[in-house]
PyMOL Python script that loads the backbone (N, CA, C, O; Angstrom):
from pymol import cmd

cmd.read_pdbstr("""\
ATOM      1  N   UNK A   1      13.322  40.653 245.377  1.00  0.00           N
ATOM      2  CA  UNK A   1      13.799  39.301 245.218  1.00  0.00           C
ATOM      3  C   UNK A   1      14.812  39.209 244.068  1.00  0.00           C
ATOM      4  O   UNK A   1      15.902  38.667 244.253  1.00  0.00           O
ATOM      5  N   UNK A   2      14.447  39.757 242.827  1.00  0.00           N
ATOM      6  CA  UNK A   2      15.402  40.037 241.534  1.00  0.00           C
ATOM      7  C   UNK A   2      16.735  40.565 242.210  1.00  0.00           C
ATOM      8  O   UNK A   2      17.750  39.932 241.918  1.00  0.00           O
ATOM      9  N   UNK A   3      16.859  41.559 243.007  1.00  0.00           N
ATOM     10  CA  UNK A   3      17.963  42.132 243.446  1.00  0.00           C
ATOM     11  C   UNK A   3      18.532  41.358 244.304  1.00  0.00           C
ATOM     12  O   UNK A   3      19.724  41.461 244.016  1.00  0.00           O
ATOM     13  N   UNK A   4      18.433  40.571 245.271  1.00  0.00           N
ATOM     14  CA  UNK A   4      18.786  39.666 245.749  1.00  0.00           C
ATOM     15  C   UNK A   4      19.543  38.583 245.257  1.00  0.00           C
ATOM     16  O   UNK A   4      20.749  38.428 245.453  1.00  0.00           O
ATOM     17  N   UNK A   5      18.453  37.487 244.307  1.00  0.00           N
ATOM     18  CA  UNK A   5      18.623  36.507 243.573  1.00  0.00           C
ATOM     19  C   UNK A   5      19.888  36.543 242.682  1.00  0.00           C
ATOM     20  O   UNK A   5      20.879  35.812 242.698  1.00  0.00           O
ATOM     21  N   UNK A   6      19.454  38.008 241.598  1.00  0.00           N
ATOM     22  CA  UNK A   6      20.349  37.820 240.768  1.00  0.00           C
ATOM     23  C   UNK A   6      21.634  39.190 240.643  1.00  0.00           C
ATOM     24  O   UNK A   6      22.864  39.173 240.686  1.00  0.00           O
ATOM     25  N   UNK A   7      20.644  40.257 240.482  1.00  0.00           N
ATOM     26  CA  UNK A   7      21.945  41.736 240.446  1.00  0.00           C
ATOM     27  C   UNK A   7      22.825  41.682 241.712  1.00  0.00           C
ATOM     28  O   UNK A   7      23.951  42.160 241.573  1.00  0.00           O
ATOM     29  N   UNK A   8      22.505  41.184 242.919  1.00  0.00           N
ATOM     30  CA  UNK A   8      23.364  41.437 244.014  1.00  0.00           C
ATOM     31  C   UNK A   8      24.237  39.662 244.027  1.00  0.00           C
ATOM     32  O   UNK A   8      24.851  39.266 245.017  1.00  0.00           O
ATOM     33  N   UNK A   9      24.113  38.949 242.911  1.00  0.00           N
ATOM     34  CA  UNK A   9      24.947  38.142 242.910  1.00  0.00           C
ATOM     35  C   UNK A   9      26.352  38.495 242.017  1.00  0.00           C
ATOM     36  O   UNK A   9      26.264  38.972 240.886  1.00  0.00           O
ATOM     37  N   UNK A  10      27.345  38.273 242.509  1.00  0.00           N
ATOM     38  CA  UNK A  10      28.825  38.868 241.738  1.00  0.00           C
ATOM     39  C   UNK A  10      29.037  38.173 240.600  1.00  0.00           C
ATOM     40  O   UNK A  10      29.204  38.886 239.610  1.00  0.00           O
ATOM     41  N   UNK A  11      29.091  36.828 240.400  1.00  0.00           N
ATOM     42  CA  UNK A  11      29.337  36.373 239.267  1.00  0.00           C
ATOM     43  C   UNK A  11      28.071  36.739 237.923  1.00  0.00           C
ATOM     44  O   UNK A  11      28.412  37.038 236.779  1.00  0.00           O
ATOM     45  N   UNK A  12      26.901  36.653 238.288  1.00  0.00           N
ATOM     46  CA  UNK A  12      25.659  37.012 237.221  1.00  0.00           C
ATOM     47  C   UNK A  12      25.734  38.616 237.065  1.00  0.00           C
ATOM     48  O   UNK A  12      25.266  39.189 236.081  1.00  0.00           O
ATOM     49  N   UNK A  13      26.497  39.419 238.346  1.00  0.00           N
ATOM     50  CA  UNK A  13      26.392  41.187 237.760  1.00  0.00           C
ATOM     51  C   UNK A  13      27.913  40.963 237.065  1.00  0.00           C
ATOM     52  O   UNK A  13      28.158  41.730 236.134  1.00  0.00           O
ATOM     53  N   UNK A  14      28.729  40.202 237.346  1.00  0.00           N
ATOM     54  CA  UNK A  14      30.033  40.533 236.180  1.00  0.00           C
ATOM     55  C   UNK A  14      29.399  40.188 234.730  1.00  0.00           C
ATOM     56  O   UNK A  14      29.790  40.867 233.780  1.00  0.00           O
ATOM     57  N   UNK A  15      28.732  39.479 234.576  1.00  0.00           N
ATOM     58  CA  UNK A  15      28.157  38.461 233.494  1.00  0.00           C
ATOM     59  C   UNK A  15      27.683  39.354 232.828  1.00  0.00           C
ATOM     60  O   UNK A  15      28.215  39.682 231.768  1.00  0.00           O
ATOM     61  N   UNK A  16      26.294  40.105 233.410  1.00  0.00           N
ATOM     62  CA  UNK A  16      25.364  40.987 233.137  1.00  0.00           C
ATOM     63  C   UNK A  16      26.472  42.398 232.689  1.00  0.00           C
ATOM     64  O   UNK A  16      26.486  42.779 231.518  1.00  0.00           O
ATOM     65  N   UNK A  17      27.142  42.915 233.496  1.00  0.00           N
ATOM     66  CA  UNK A  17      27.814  44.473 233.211  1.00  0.00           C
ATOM     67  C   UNK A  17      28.594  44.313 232.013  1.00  0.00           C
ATOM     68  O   UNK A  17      28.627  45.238 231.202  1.00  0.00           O
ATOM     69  N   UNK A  18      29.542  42.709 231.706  1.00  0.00           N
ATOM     70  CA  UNK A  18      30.378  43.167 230.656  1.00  0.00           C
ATOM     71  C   UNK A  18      29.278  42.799 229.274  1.00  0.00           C
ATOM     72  O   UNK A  18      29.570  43.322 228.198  1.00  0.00           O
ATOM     73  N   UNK A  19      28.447  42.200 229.321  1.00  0.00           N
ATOM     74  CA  UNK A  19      27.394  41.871 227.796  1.00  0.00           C
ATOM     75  C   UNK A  19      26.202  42.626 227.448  1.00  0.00           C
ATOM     76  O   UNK A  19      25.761  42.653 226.299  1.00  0.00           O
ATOM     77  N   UNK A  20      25.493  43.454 228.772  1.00  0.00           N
ATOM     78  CA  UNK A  20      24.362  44.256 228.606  1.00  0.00           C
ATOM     79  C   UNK A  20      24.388  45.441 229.318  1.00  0.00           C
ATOM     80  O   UNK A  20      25.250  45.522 230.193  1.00  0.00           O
ATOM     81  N   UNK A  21      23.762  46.233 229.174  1.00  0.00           N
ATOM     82  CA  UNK A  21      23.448  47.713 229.585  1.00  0.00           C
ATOM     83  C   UNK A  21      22.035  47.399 230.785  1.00  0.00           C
ATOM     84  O   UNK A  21      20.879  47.181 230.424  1.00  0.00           O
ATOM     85  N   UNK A  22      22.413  47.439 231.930  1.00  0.00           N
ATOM     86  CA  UNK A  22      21.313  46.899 232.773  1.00  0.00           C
ATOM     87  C   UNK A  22      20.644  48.433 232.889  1.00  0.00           C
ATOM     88  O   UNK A  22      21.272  49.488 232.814  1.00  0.00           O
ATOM     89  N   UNK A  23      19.351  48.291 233.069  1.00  0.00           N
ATOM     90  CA  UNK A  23      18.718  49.528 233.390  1.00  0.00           C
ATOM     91  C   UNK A  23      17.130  48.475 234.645  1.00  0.00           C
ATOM     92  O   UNK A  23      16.454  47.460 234.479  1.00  0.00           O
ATOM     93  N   UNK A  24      17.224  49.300 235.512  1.00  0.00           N
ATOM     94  CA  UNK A  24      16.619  49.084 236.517  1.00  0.00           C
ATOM     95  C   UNK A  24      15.379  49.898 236.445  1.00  0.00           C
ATOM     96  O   UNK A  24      15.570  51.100 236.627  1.00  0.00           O
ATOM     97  N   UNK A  25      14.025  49.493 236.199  1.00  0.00           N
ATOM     98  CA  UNK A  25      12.760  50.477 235.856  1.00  0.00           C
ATOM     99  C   UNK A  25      11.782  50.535 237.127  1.00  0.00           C
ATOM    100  O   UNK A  25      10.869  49.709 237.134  1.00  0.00           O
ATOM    101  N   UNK A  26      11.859  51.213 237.943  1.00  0.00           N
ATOM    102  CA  UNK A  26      10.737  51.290 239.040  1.00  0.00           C
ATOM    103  C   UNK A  26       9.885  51.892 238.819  1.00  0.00           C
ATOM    104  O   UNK A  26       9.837  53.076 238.485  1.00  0.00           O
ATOM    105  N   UNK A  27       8.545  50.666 239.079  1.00  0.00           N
ATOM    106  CA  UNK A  27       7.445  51.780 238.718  1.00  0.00           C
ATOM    107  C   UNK A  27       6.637  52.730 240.201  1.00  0.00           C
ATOM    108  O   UNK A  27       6.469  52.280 241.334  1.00  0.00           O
ATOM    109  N   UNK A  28       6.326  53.871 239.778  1.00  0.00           N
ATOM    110  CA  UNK A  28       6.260  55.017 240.637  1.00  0.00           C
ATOM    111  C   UNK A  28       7.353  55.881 240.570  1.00  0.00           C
ATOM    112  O   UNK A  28       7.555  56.330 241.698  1.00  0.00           O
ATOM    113  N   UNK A  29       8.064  56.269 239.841  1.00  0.00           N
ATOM    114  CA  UNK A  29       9.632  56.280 238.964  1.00  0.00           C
ATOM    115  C   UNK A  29       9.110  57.417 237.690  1.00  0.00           C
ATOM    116  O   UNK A  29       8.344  56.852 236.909  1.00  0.00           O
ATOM    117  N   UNK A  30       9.305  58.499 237.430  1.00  0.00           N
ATOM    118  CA  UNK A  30       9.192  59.298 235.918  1.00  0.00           C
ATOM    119  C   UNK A  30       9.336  58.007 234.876  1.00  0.00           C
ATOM    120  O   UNK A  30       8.444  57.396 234.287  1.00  0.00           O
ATOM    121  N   UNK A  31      10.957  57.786 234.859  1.00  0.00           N
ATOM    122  CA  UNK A  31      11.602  56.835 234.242  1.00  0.00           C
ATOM    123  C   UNK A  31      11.452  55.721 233.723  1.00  0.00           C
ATOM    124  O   UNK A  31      11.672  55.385 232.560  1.00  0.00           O
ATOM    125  N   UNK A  32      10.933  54.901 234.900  1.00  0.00           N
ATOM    126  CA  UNK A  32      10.026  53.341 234.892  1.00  0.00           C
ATOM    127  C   UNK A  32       9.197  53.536 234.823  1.00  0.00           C
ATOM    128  O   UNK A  32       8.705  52.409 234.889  1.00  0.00           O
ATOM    129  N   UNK A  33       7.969  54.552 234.657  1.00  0.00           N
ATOM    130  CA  UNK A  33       6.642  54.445 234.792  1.00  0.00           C
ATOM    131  C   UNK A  33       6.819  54.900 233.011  1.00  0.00           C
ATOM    132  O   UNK A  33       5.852  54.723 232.270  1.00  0.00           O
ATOM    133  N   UNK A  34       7.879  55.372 232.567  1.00  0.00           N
ATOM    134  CA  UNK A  34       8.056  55.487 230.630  1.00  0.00           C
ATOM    135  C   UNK A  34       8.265  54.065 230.068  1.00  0.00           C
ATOM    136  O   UNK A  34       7.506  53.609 229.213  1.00  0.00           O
ATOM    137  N   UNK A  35       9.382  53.328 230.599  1.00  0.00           N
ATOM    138  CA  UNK A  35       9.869  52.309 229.998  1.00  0.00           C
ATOM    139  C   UNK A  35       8.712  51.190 230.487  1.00  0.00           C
ATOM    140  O   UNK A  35       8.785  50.122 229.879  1.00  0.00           O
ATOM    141  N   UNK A  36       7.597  51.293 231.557  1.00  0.00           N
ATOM    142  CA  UNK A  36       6.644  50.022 231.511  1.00  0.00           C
ATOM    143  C   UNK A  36       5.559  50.455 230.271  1.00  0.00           C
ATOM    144  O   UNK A  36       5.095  49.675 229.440  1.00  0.00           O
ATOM    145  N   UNK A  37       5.342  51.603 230.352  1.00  0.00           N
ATOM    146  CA  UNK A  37       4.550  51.955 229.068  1.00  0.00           C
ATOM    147  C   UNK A  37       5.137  51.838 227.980  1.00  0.00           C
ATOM    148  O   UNK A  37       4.502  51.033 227.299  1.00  0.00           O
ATOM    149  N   UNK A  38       6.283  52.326 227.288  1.00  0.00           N
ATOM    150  CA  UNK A  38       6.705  51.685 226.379  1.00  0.00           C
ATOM    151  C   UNK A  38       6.510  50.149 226.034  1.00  0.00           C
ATOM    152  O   UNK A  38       5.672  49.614 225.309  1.00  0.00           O
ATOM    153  N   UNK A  39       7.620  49.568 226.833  1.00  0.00           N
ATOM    154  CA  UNK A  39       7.531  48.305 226.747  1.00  0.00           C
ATOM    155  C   UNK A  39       6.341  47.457 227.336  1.00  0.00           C
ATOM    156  O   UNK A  39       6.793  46.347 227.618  1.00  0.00           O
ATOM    157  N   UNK A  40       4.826  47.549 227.672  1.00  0.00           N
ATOM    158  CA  UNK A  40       3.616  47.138 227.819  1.00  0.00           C
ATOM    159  C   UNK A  40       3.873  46.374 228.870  1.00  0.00           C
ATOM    160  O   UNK A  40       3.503  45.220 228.653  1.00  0.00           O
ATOM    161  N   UNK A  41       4.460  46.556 230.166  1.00  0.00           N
ATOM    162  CA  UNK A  41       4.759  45.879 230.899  1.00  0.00           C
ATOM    163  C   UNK A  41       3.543  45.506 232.244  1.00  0.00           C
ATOM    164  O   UNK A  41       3.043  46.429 232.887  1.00  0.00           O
ATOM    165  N   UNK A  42       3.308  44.527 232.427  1.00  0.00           N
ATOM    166  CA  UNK A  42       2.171  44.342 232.909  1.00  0.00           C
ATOM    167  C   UNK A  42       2.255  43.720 234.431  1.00  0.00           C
ATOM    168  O   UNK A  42       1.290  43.877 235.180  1.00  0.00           O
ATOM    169  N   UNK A  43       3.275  43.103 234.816  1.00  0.00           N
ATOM    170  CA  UNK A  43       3.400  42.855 236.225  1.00  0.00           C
ATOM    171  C   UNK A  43       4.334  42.636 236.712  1.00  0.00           C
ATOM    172  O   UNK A  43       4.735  42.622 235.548  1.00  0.00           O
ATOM    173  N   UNK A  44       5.469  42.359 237.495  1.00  0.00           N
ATOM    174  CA  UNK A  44       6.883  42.365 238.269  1.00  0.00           C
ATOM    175  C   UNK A  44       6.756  41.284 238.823  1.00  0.00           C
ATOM    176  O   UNK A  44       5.661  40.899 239.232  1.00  0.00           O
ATOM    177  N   UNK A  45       8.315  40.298 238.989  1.00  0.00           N
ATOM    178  CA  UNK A  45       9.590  40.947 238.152  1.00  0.00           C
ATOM    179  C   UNK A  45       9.218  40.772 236.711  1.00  0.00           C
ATOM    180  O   UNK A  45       8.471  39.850 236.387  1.00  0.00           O
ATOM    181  N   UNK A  46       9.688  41.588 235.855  1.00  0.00           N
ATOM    182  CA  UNK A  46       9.956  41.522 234.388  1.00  0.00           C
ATOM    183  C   UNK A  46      11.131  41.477 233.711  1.00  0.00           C
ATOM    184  O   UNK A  46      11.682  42.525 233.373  1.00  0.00           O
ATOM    185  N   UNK A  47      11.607  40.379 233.457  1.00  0.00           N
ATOM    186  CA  UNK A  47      13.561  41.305 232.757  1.00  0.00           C
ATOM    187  C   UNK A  47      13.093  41.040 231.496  1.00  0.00           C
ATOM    188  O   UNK A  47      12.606  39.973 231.124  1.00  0.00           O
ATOM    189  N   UNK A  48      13.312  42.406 230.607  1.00  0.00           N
ATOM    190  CA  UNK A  48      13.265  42.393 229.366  1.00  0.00           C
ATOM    191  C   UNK A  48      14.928  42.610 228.830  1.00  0.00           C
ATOM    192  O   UNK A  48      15.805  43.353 229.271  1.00  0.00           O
ATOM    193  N   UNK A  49      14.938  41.727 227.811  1.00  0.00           N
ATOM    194  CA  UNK A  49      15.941  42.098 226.675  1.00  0.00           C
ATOM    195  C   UNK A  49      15.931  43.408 225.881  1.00  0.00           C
ATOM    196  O   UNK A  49      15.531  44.197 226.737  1.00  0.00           O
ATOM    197  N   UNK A  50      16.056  43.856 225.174  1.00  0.00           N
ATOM    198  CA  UNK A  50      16.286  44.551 224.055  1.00  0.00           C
ATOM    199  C   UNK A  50      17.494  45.155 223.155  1.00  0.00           C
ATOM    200  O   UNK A  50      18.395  45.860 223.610  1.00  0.00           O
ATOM    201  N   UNK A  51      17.364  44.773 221.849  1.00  0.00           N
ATOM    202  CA  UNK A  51      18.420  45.291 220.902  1.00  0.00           C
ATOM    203  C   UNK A  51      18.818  46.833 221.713  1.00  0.00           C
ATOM    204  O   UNK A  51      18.296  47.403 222.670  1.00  0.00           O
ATOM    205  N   UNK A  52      20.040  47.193 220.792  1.00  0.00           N
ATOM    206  CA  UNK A  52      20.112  48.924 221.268  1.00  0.00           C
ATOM    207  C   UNK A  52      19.232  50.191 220.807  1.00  0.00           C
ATOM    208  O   UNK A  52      19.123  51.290 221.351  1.00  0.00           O
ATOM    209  N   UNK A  53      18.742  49.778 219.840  1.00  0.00           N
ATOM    210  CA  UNK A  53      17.632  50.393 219.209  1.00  0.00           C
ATOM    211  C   UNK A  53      16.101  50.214 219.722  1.00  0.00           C
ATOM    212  O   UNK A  53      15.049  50.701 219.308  1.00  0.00           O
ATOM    213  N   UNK A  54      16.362  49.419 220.671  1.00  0.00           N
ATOM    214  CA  UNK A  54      15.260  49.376 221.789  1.00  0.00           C
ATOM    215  C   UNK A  54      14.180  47.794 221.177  1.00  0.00           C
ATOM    216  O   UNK A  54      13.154  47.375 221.711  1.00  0.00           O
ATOM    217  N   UNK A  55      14.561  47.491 220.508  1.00  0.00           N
ATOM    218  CA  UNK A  55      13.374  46.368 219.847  1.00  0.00           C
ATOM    219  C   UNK A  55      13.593  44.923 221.044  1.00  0.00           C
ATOM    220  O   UNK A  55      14.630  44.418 221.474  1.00  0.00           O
ATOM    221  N   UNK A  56      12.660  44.706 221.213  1.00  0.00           N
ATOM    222  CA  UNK A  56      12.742  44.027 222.671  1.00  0.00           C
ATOM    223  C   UNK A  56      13.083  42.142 221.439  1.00  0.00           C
ATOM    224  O   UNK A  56      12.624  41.707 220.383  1.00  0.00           O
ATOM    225  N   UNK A  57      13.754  41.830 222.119  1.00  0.00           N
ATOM    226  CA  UNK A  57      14.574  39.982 221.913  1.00  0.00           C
ATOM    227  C   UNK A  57      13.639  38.914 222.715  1.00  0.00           C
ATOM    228  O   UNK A  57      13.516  37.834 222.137  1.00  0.00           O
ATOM    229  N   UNK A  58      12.932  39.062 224.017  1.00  0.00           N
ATOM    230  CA  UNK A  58      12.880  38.305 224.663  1.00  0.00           C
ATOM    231  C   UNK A  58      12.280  39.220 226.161  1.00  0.00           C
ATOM    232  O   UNK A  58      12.578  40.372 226.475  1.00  0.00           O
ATOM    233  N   UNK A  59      11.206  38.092 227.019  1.00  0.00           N
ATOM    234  CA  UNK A  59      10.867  38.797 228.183  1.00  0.00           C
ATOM    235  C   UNK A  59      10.417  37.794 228.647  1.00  0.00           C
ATOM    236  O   UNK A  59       9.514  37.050 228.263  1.00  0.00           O
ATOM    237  N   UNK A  60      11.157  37.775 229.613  1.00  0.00           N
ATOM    238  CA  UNK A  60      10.961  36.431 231.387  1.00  0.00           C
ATOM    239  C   UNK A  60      10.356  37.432 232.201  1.00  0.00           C
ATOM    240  O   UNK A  60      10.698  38.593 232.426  1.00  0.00           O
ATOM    241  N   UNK A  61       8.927  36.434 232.789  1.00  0.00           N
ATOM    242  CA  UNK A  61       7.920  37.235 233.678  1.00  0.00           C
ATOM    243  C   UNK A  61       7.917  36.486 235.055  1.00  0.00           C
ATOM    244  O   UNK A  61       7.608  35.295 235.097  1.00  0.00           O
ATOM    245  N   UNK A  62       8.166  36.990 235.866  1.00  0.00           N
ATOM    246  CA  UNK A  62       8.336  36.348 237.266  1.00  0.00           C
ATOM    247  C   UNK A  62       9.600  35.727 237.900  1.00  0.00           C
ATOM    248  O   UNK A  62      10.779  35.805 237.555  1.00  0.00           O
ATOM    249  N   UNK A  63       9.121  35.213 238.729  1.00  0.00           N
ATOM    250  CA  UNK A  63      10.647  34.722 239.594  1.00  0.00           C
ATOM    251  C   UNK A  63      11.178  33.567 238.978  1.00  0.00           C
ATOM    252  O   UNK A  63      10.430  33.228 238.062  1.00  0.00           O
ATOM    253  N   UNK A  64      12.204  32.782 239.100  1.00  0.00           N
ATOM    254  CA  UNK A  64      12.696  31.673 238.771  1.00  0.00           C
ATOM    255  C   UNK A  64      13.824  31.189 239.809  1.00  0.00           C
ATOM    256  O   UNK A  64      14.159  32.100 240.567  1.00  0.00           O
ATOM    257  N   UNK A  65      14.299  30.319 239.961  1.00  0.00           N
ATOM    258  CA  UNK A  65      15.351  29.531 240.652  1.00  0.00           C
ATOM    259  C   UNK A  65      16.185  30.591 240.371  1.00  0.00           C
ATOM    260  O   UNK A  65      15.926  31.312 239.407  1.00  0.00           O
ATOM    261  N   UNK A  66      17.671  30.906 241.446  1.00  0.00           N
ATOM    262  CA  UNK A  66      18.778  31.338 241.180  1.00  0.00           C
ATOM    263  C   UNK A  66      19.647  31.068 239.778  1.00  0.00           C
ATOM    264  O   UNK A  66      19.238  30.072 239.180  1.00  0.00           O
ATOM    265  N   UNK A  67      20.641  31.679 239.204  1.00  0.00           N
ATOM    266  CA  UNK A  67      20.821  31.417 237.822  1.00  0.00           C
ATOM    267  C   UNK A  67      22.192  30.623 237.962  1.00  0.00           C
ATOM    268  O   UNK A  67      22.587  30.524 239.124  1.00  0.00           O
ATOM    269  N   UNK A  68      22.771  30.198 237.246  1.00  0.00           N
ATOM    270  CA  UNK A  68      23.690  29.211 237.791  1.00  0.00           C
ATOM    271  C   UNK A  68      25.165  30.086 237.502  1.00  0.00           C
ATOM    272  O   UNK A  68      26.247  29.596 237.827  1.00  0.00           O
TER     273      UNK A  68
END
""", "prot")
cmd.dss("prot")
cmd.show_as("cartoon", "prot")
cmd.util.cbc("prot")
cmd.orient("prot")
């Protein structure tokens, strides 16, 4: 639904590519199954923020309306 809603929308992935470093974490994933443990991630969708140094800003849990 996240991929739908929002990454496969053009204006929110121009938005998203030129201000953040998107990283996509699937869990069942080496990768995503590191970054949900890291970041204590407990159920999907999750979009987390984080500084570049990894210190998380902010975390929206679940779906929401399309973004404007």
């Amino acid at each position: 639904m996240l991929d739908k809603q929002f990454f496969g929308d053009d204006k929110f992935r121009d938005y998203l590519d030129g201000n953040f470093i998107a990283i996509h974490a699937i869990r069942g994933k080496k990768s995503g199954d590191e970054l949900y443990k890291q970041y204590n991630v407990r159920g999907t969708p999750t979009v987390l923020v984080a500084m570049a140094d990894g210190t998380e800003i902010d975390r929206i849990i679940g779906y929401g309306p399309p973004a404007d």
